[in-house]
C-alpha angles and dihedrals in degrees: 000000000000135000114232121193140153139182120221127186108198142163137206141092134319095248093045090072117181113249112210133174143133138246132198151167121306106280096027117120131177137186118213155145128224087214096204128133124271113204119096108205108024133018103299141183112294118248110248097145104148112257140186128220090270099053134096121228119189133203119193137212112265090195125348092228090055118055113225131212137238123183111186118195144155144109134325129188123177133198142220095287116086112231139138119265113214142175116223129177133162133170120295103214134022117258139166091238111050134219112252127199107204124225119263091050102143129214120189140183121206130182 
Protein backbone atom coordinates (compact mmCIF):
# COMPACT_ATOMS: atom_id res chain seq x y z
CA UNK A 1 0.00 0.00 0.00
CA UNK A 2 1.16 3.58 -0.78
CA UNK A 3 0.03 7.21 0.32
CA UNK A 4 -0.50 9.14 -2.06
CA UNK A 5 -0.89 13.13 -1.49
CA UNK A 6 -0.37 16.47 -3.42
CA UNK A 7 -0.69 20.24 -2.81
CA UNK A 8 -2.24 22.66 -5.67
CA UNK A 9 -2.43 26.45 -5.61
CA UNK A 10 -5.13 27.58 -8.31
CA UNK A 11 -7.25 30.49 -9.31
CA UNK A 12 -10.53 31.03 -11.15
CA UNK A 13 -14.35 31.39 -10.45
CA UNK A 14 -16.77 29.60 -8.12
CA UNK A 15 -18.57 28.06 -10.71
CA UNK A 16 -15.27 27.00 -12.67
CA UNK A 17 -14.47 24.17 -9.83
CA UNK A 18 -11.53 22.30 -10.27
CA UNK A 19 -12.19 18.56 -11.17
CA UNK A 20 -9.23 16.11 -9.79
CA UNK A 21 -8.84 12.68 -9.76
CA UNK A 22 -6.12 9.60 -10.57
CA UNK A 23 -5.77 6.73 -12.97
CA UNK A 24 -3.73 3.73 -12.90
CA UNK A 25 -2.97 0.63 -14.09
CA UNK A 26 -5.64 -2.10 -14.28
CA UNK A 27 -5.97 -3.61 -10.49
CA UNK A 28 -5.05 -1.07 -9.07
CA UNK A 29 -7.61 0.62 -6.50
CA UNK A 30 -7.20 3.90 -4.04
CA UNK A 31 -9.02 5.45 -1.61
CA UNK A 32 -8.73 8.93 -1.34
CA UNK A 33 -10.07 12.76 -0.59
CA UNK A 34 -9.36 16.30 -2.85
CA UNK A 35 -9.35 18.07 0.34
CA UNK A 36 -10.25 21.37 -1.08
CA UNK A 37 -12.85 23.77 0.12
CA UNK A 38 -16.40 23.71 -1.00
CA UNK A 39 -18.01 26.89 -0.66
CA UNK A 40 -18.21 29.36 -3.88
CA UNK A 41 -18.50 32.73 -2.67
CA UNK A 42 -16.91 32.84 1.17
CA UNK A 43 -14.53 30.45 3.11
CA UNK A 44 -16.63 26.89 3.21
CA UNK A 45 -16.40 23.37 4.62
CA UNK A 46 -13.46 21.39 3.03
CA UNK A 47 -14.32 18.31 0.61
CA UNK A 48 -13.24 14.93 2.28
CA UNK A 49 -15.86 12.97 0.99
CA UNK A 50 -14.12 9.18 0.54
CA UNK A 51 -13.25 8.41 -3.21
CA UNK A 52 -11.98 5.57 -5.34
CA UNK A 53 -9.54 5.76 -8.22
CA UNK A 54 -12.47 6.31 -10.65
CA UNK A 55 -13.99 8.95 -9.05
CA UNK A 56 -13.84 12.84 -9.47
CA UNK A 57 -13.33 15.11 -6.43
CA UNK A 58 -13.71 18.93 -6.89
CA UNK A 59 -12.33 22.01 -4.86
CA UNK A 60 -13.90 25.85 -5.61
CA UNK A 61 -12.74 29.17 -5.56
CA UNK A 62 -13.42 30.78 -2.53
CA UNK A 63 -12.65 34.32 -4.23
CA UNK A 64 -10.92 34.85 -7.85
CA UNK A 65 -8.16 37.74 -6.24
CA UNK A 66 -7.08 35.30 -3.76
CA UNK A 67 -5.75 31.73 -5.07
CA UNK A 68 -7.12 28.92 -3.18
CA UNK A 69 -5.55 25.32 -2.23
CA UNK A 70 -6.40 21.73 -2.76
CA UNK A 71 -4.25 18.79 -1.26
CA UNK A 72 -5.47 15.50 -2.45
CA UNK A 73 -4.34 12.46 -0.66
CA UNK A 74 -5.16 9.09 0.09
CA UNK A 75 -4.18 5.21 -0.67
CA UNK A 76 -3.06 3.54 -3.42
CA UNK A 77 -2.62 -0.20 -3.92
CA UNK A 78 -1.56 -1.60 -6.96
CA UNK A 79 -1.76 -5.06 -8.37
CA UNK A 80 0.18 -7.55 -10.34
CA UNK A 81 -0.22 -5.66 -13.72
CA UNK A 82 2.97 -2.22 -14.61
CA UNK A 83 1.44 0.84 -15.52
CA UNK A 84 1.85 4.58 -14.81
CA UNK A 85 -0.35 6.29 -11.88
CA UNK A 86 -1.40 10.00 -12.67
CA UNK A 87 -3.56 12.99 -11.29
CA UNK A 88 -5.39 14.66 -13.55
CA UNK A 89 -7.80 17.55 -13.01
CA UNK A 90 -9.43 20.38 -15.57
CA UNK A 91 -11.82 22.59 -15.20
CA UNK A 92 -15.30 21.45 -14.63
CA UNK A 93 -17.47 24.20 -16.50
CA UNK A 94 -16.77 26.53 -19.10
CA UNK A 95 -16.24 29.78 -18.16
CA UNK A 96 -14.87 33.00 -19.64
CA UNK A 97 -12.36 33.23 -17.00
CA UNK A 98 -10.40 29.81 -16.57
CA UNK A 99 -9.22 28.07 -13.88
CA UNK A 100 -5.54 28.20 -13.67
CA UNK A 101 -3.03 25.57 -11.50
CA UNK A 102 0.37 27.54 -10.72
CA UNK A 103 3.64 26.12 -11.13
CA UNK A 104 5.63 24.44 -7.66
CA UNK A 105 2.46 22.32 -6.78
CA UNK A 106 4.06 19.03 -5.49
CA UNK A 107 2.73 15.29 -5.89
CA UNK A 108 4.29 12.66 -4.13
CA UNK A 109 4.08 8.81 -3.75
CA UNK A 110 5.26 7.06 -0.48
CA UNK A 111 5.39 2.88 0.51
Amino acid sequence: MNLVEGFLIFTGVSTGYLHMGWSGPSGATSGWTSDGVTGGSSVGPVERTGLGISNVGFAHVVNISVRAVAMPKGLLRVSSTAGTFRFRWYQANSQATATTVYANLWLRQTS
